[in-house]
NUKE-29566 format. One record per residue: z, x, y of N, C-alpha, C in turn. Coordinates in steps of 0.2 Angstrom, whole numbers, padded with zeros to 4 digits, always signed. Atoms other than C-alpha are relative to their C-alpha. Example, Ala and Ser with C-alpha at 12.3 -4.5 7.8 and 13.67 -1.06 7.14 Angstrom:
+0000+0004-0006+0039+0062-0022+0000+0004+0006-0001-0004-0006+0036+0068-0005+0003-0004+0005
//
This chain:
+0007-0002+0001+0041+0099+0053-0001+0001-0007+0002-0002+0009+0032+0098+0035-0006+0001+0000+0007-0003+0000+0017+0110+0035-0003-0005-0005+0005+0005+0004+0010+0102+0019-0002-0006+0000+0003+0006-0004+0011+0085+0025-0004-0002+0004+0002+0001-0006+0005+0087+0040-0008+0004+0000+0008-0002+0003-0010+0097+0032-0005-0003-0002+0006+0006+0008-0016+0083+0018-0002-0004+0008+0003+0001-0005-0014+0073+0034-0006+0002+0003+0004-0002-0006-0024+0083+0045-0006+0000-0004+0005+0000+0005-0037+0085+0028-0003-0006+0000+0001+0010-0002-0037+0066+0027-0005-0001+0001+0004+0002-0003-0043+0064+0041-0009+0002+0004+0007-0004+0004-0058+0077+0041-0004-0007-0005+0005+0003+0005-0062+0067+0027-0002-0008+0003+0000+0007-0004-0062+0049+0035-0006+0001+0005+0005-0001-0005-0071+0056+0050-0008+0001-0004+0004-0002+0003-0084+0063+0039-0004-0009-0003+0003+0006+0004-0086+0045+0029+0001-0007+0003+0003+0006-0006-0089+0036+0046+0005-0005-0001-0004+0006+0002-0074+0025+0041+0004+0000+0009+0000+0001-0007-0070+0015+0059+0005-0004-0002-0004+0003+0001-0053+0011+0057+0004-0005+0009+0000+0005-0005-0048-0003+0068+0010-0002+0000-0007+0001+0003-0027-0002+0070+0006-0005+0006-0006+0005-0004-0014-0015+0078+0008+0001-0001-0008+0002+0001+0005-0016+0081+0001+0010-0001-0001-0005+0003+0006+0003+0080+0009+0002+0004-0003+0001-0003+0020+0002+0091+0008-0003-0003-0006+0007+0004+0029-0010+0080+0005+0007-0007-0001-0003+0004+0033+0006+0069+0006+0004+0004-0006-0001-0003+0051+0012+0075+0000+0009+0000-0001-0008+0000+0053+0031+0080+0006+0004-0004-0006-0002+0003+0067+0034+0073+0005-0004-0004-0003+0005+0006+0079+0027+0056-0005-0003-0003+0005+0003+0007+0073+0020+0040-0001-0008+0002+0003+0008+0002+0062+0004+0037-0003+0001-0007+0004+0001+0004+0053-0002+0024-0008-0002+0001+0005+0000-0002+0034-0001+0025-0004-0006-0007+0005+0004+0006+0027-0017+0013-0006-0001+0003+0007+0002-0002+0009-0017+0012-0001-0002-0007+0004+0004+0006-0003-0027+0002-0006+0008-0005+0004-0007+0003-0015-0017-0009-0004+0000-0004+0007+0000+0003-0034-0017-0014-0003+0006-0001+0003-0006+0002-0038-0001-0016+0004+0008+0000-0005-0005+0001-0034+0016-0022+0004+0005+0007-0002-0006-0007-0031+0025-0004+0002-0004+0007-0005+0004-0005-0020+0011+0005+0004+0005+0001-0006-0003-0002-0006+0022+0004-0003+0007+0008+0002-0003-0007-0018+0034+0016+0001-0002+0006+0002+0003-0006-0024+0024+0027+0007-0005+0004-0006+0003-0001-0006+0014+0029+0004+0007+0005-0003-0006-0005+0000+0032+0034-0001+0001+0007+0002-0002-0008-0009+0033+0048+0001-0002+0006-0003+0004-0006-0002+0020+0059+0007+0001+0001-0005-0005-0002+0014+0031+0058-0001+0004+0005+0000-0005-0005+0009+0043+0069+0000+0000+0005-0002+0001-0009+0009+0037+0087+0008+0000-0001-0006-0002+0000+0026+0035+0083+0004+0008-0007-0003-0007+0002+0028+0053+0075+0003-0001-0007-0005+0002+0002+0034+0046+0059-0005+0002-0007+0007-0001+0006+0027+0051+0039+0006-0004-0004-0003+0005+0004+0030+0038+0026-0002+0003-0008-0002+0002+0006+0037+0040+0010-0003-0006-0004+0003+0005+0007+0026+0031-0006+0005+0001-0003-0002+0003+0010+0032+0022-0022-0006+0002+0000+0006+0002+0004+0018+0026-0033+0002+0002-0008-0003-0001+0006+0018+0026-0051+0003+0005-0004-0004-0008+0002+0027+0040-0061-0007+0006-0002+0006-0004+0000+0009+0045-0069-0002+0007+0006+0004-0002-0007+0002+0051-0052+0004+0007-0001-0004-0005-0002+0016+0064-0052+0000+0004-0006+0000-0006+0005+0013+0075-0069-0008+0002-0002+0007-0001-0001-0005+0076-0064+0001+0008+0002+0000-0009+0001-0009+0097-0063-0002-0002+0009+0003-0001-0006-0017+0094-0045+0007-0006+0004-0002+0007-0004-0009+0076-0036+0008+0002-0002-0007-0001+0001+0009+0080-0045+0003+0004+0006-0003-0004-0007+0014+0094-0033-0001-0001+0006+0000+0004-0008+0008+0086-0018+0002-0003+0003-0002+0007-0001+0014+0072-0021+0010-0001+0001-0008-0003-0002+0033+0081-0024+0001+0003+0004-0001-0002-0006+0029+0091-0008+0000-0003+0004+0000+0001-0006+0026+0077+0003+0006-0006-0001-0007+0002+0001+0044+0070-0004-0001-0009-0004+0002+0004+0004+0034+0055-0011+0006-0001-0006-0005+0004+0006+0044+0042-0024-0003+0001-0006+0007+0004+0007+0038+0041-0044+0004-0005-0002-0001+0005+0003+0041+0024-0051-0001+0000-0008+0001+0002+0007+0044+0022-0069-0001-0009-0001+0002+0003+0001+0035+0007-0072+0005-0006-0006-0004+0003+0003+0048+0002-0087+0008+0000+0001-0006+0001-0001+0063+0005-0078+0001+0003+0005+0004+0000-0008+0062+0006-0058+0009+0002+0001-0008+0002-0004+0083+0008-0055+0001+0008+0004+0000-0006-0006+0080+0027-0051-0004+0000+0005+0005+0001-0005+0066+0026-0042+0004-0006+0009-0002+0006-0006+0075+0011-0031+0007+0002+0003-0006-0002-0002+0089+0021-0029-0002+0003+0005+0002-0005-0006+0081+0037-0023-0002-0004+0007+0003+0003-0005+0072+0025-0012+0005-0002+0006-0007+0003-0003+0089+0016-0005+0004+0008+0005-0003-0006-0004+0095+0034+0000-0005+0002+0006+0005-0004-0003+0079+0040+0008+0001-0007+0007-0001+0007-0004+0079+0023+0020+0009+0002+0004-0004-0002-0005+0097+0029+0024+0002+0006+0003+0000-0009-0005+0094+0047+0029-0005-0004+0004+0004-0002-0005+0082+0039+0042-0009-0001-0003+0006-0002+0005+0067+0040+0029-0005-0009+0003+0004+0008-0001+0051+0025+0032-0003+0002-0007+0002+0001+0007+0048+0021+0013-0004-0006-0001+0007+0004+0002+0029+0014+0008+0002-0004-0006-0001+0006+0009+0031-0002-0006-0007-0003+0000+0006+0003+0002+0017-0012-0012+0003-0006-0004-0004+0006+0001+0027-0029-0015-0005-0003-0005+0006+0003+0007+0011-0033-0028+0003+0003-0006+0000-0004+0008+0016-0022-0039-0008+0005-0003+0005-0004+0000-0001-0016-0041-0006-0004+0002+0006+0002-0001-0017-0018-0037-0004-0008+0000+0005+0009+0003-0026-0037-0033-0007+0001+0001+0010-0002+0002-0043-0036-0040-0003-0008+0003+0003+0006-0003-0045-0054-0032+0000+0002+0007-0001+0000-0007-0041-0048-0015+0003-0003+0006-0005+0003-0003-0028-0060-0012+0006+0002+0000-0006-0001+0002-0011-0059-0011+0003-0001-0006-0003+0000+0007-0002-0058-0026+0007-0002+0001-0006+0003+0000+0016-0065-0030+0001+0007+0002-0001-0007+0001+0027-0051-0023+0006-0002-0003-0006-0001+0004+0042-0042-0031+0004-0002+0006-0006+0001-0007+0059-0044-0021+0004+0010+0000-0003-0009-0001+0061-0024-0021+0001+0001+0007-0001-0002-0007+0056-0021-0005+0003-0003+0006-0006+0005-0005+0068-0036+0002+0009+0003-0003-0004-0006+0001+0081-0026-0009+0003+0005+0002-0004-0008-0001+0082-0011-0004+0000+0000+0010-0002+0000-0008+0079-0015+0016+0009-0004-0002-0005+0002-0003+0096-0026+0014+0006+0004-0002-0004-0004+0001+0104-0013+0004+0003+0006+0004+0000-0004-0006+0100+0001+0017+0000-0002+0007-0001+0001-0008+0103-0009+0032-0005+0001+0007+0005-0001-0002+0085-0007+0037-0004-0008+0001+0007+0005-0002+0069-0019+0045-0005+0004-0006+0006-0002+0003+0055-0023+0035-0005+0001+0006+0009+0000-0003+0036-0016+0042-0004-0004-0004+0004+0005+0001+0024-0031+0038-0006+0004+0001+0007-0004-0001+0008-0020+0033-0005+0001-0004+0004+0002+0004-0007-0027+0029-0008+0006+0002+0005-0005-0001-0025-0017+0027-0006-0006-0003+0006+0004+0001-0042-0025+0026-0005+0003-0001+0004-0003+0000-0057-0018+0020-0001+0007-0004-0002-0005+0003-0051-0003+0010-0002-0001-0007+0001+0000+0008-0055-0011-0008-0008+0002+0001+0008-0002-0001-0074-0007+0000-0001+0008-0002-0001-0006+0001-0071+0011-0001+0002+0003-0008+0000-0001+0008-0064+0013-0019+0006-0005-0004-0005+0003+0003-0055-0001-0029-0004-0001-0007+0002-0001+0008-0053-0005-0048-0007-0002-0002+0006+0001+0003-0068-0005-0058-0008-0003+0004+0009+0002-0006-0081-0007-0043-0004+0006+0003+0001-0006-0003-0093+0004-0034+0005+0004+0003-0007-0001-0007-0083+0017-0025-0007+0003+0006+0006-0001-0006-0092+0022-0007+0006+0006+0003-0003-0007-0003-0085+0040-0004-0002+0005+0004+0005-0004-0007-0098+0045+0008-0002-0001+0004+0001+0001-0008-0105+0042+0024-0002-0008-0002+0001+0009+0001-0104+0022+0021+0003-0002+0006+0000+0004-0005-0096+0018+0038+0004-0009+0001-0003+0006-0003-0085+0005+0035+0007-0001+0003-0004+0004-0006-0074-0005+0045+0008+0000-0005-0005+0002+0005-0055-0004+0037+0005+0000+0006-0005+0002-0003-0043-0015+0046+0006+0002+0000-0008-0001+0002-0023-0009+0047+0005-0005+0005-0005+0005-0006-0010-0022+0055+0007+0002-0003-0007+0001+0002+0008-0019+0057+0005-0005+0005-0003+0006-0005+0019-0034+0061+0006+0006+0004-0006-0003-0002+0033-0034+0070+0007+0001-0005-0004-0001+0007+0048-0029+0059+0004-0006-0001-0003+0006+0000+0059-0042+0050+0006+0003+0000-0008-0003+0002+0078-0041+0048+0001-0004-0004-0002+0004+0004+0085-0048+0034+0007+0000-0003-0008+0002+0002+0103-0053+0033+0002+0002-0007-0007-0004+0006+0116-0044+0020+0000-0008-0005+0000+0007+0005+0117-0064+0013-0005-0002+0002+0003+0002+0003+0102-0069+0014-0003+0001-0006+0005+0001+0006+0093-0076-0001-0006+0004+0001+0005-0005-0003+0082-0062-0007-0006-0004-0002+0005+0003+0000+0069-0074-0014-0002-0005+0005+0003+0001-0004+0068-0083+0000-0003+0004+0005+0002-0006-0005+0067-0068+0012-0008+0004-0002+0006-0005+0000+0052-0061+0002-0006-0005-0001+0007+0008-0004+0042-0080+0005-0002+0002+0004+0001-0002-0006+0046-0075+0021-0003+0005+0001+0003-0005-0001+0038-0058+0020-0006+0000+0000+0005+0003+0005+0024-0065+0011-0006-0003+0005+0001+0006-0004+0021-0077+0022-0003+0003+0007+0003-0003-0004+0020-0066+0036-0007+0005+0001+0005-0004+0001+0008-0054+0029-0005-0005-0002+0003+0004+0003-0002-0067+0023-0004-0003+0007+0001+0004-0008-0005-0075+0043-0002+0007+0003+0005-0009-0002-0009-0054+0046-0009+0000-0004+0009+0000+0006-0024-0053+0031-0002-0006+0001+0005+0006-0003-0030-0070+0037-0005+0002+0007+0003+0000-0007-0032-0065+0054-0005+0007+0000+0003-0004+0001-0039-0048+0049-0009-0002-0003+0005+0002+0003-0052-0057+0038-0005-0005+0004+0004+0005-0003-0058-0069+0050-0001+0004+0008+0001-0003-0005-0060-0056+0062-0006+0009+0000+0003-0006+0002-0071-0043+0051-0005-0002-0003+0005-0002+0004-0087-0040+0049-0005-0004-0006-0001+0003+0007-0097-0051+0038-0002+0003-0007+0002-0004+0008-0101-0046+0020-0006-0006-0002+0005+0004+0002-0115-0051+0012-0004+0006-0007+0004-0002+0005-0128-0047-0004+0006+0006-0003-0004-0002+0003-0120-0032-0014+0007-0002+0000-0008-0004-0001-0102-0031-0005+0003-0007-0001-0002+0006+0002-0100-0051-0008+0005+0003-0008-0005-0001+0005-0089-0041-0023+0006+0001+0002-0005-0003-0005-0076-0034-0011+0004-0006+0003-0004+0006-0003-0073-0052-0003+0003-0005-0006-0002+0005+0005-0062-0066-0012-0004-0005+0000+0006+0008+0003-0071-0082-0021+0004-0004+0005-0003+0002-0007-0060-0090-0007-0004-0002+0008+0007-0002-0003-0073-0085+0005-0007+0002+0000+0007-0003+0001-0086-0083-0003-0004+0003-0003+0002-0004+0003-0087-0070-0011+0000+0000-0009-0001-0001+0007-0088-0065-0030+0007+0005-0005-0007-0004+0002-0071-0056-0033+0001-0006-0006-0003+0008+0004-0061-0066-0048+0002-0001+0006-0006+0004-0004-0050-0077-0043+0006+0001-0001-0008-0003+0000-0032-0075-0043+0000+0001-0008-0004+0002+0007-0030-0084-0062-0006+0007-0004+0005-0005+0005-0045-0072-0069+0004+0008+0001-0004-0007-0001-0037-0056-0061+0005+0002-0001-0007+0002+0004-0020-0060-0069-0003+0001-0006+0000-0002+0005-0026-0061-0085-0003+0007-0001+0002-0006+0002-0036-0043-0083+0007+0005+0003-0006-0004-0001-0020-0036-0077+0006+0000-0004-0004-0003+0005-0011-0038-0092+0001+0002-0003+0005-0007+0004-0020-0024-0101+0005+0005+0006-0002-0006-0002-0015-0013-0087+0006+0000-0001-0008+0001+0000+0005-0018-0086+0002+0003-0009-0002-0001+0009+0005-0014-0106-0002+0008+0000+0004-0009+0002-0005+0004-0104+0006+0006+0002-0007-0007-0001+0006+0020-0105-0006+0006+0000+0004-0009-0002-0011+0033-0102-0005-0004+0006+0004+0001-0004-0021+0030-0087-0003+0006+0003+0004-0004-0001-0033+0043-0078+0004+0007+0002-0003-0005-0002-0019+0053-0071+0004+0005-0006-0004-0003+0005-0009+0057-0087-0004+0000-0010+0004-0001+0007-0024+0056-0101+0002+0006-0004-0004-0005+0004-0018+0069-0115+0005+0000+0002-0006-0005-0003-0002+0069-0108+0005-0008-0002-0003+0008-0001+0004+0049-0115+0009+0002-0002-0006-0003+0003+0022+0048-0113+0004-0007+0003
//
């Protein structure tokens, strides 16, 4: 039992309720009750890692985030985020962070990744890292396939956010889990994962909602929409990979 987690959660969810947000969740089942996995989900918006938690619960289970080191020496989100046993990634050099991770996965632990690395402001998939194929083969754990839809509507980089009674629709799918062989090849294993999450957020996207006039900014130029496109979002992301102060750690660059 972890009161504080189980608190933010229960807060959360207040808040969710309150901002009419009509979450639509699949595969929940597919989340093992017991023993570590890895939880790779994609990631358009700032409060995936919430909304990704919450298809734990039927099976009783709280996930463990990577998120970046910043987040953790914030006065408020820092302690929280050390209470609810959360990971911090240093950004420059990831070997503790993928450690602690490697451990947590074999006490039993379900540890949240974001195989992007960060944020796609196109709304596609982005190349992923092979961490989260790493560390399932090192701790002898299944991947969770878990994709979110809709989420970059509610608050993603440099766009309106909708933190109030906005009502939308935010898809969560989790596949079924993969196993990935001790020798298997990790780059091919993480096509493979890629691949499945990919045929989840297809199906999620052609199953939601349509968009139209403003929120045509939320959907990809792919469909439609006025998001960049992959090559334009890559070039605005490598401003952010170079920066050492962002919102969490302003006065505090380190």
């Amino acid at each position: 039992m972890e009161p504080l987690y189980t608190s933010i959660i229960g807060t959360a969810r207040v808040v969710f309720f309150g901002q009419g947000l009509k979450f639509v969740m699949e595969g929940e089942d597919n989340v093992p009750r017991s023993g570590g996995a890895v939880m790779a989900i994609n990631h358009t918006g700032y409060f995936d890692f919430t909304y990704a938690g919450l298809v734990a619960r039927r099976s009783k289970r709280l996930v463990r985030f990577m998120a970046k080191k910043s987040i953790f020496s914030h006065r408020v989100a820092g302690p929280l985020m050390r209470g609810m046993k959360h990971i911090p990634v240093d950004r420059r050099d990831g070997r503790e962070s993928f450690n602690r991770a490697v451990q947590a996965l074999k006490h039993g632990e379900i540890v949240g990744v974001f195989p992007e690395a960060t944020m796609s402001r196109s709304f596609e998939l982005k190349e992923f890292k092979p961490g989260a194929v790493r560390m399932a083969q090192e701790a002898g754990v299944p991947i969770l396939p878990t994709t979110i839809w809709g989420s970059q509507r509610v608050w993603s980089k440099n766009l309106p956010k909708h933190l109030g009674r906005s009502n939308i629709p935010v898809f969560i799918t989790v596949g079924e889990p993969i196993t990935v062989a001790p020798e298997e090849d990790r780059a091919a294993a993480t096509l493979r994962l890629r691949d499945v999450m990919q045929a989840q957020l297809d199906a999620q996207q052609a199953a939601y909602p349509a968009m139209t006039g403003d929120d045509l900014v939320y959907q990809p130029a792919r469909l439609g929409g006025t998001a960049p496109t992959p090559e334009d979002a890559a070039a605005l992301d490598k401003a952010d990979m170079t920066r050492t102060v962002d919102k969490f750690n302003k006065g505090r660059e380190r």
